[in-house]
C-alpha positions, 0 to 999 in steps of 0.5 A: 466232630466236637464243639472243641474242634470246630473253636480251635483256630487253625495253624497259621500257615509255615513261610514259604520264605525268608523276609526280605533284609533291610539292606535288599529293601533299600537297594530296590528302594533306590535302584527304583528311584534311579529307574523312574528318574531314567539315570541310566540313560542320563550316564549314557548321554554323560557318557556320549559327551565324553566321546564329543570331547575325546574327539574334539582334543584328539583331532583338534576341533578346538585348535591349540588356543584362542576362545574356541578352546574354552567354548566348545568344551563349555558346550559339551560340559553342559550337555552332560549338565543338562543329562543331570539335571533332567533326571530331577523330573518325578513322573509319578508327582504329588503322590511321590511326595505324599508317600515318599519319606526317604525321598528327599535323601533319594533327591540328594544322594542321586544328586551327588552321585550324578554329579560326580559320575558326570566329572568322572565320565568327562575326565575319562574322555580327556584322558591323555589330552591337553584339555583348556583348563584342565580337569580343575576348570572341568570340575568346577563347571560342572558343579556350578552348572549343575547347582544352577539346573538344581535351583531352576528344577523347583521353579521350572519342573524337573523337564525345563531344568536345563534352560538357566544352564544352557543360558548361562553358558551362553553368558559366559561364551559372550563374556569369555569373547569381551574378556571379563573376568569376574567371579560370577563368570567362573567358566572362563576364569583360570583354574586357581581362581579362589572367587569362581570356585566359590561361587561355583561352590555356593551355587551348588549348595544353594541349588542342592538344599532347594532341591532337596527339600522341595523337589522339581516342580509339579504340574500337569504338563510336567507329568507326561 
């Protein structure tokens, strides 16, 4: 053997396979997040309330009118909210946010996705049914309730989310008992109501930028 052939680097080794593309690299980017974040047992339990409903207006549990009609799809609604919402707590906390820079598009585009497969799971569920309201009063509660989970998550944590919703829909219970009508009650307001649509509207968007950008809240009690 010569000193040549002793200096002459090696042959780097053949692929043993193509690269993964950038479009296979993000789908497993975003099918993760939507794994550590449980979304599919989130639209399992969407999908369990659309059941409640269907079964509701299919042998009468809410009567043909009168407040039980709006109260219990309110309540039900807001199961699927809290399904939602729950999906905004990271088990993975800080270090997700140090070494995650798609994270915030990830935050906002399961949002969106979220919200409206929780609409569509519970128009499904009333299909064919006289709901109080219709799909409009559905709609807009989800969005409202779910901007108010959005906006609890960066101060509660993504696992205590559901408490402001909930609340909130016990508000609105109550209000709908005494009658008020007021924007800011907009569960019990009719579905051509320009001012609760707004404010459902509003509190969706603020709820959706706050969690965007800042993510549920992060602590240790909050990583288990």
């Amino acid at each position: 053997m010569t000193t040549a052939e002793v200096q002459k680097p090696s042959a780097a080794p053949a692929p043993s396979g193509r690269r993964p593309g950038r479009g296979r690299a993000a789908t497993r980017l975003v099918w993760l997040h939507l794994r550590s974040r449980r979304v599919p047992a989130a639209v399992l339990a969407m999908a369990v309330c659309a059941l409640v409903l269907r079964a509701a207006l299919r042998w009468n549990w809410m009567f043909t009118s009168g407040s039980l009609a709006q109260q219990l799809p309110m309540i039900i609604e807001a199961g699927a909210v809290v399904a939602v919402v729950a999906t905004s707590h990271s088990p993975f906390g800080e270090t997700e946010r140090a070494t995650g820079r798609w994270l915030p598009y990830l935050r906002l585009g399961a949002a969106l996705a979220l919200t409206g497969a929780s609409i569509g799971v519970l128009q499904l569920g009333v299909t064919g049914g006289s709901l109080n309201g219709g799909v409009l009063v559905l709609a807009r509660n989800v969005v409202g309730l779910t901007g108010i989970g959005l906006l609890c998550a960066p101060v509660t944590g993504g696992l205590l989310a559901w408490t402001l919703p909930v609340g909130y829909v016990a508000f609105a219970e109550y209000a709908l008992l005494e009658s008020w009508v007021s924007p800011w009650a907009w569960p019990v307001c009719p579905p051509d109501d320009r001012g609760a649509w707004i404010c459902a509207c509003v509190v969706y968007a603020v709820g959706l930028l706050a969690f965007t950008v800042r993510g549920a809240r992060t602590r240790l009690t909050d990583n288990g």
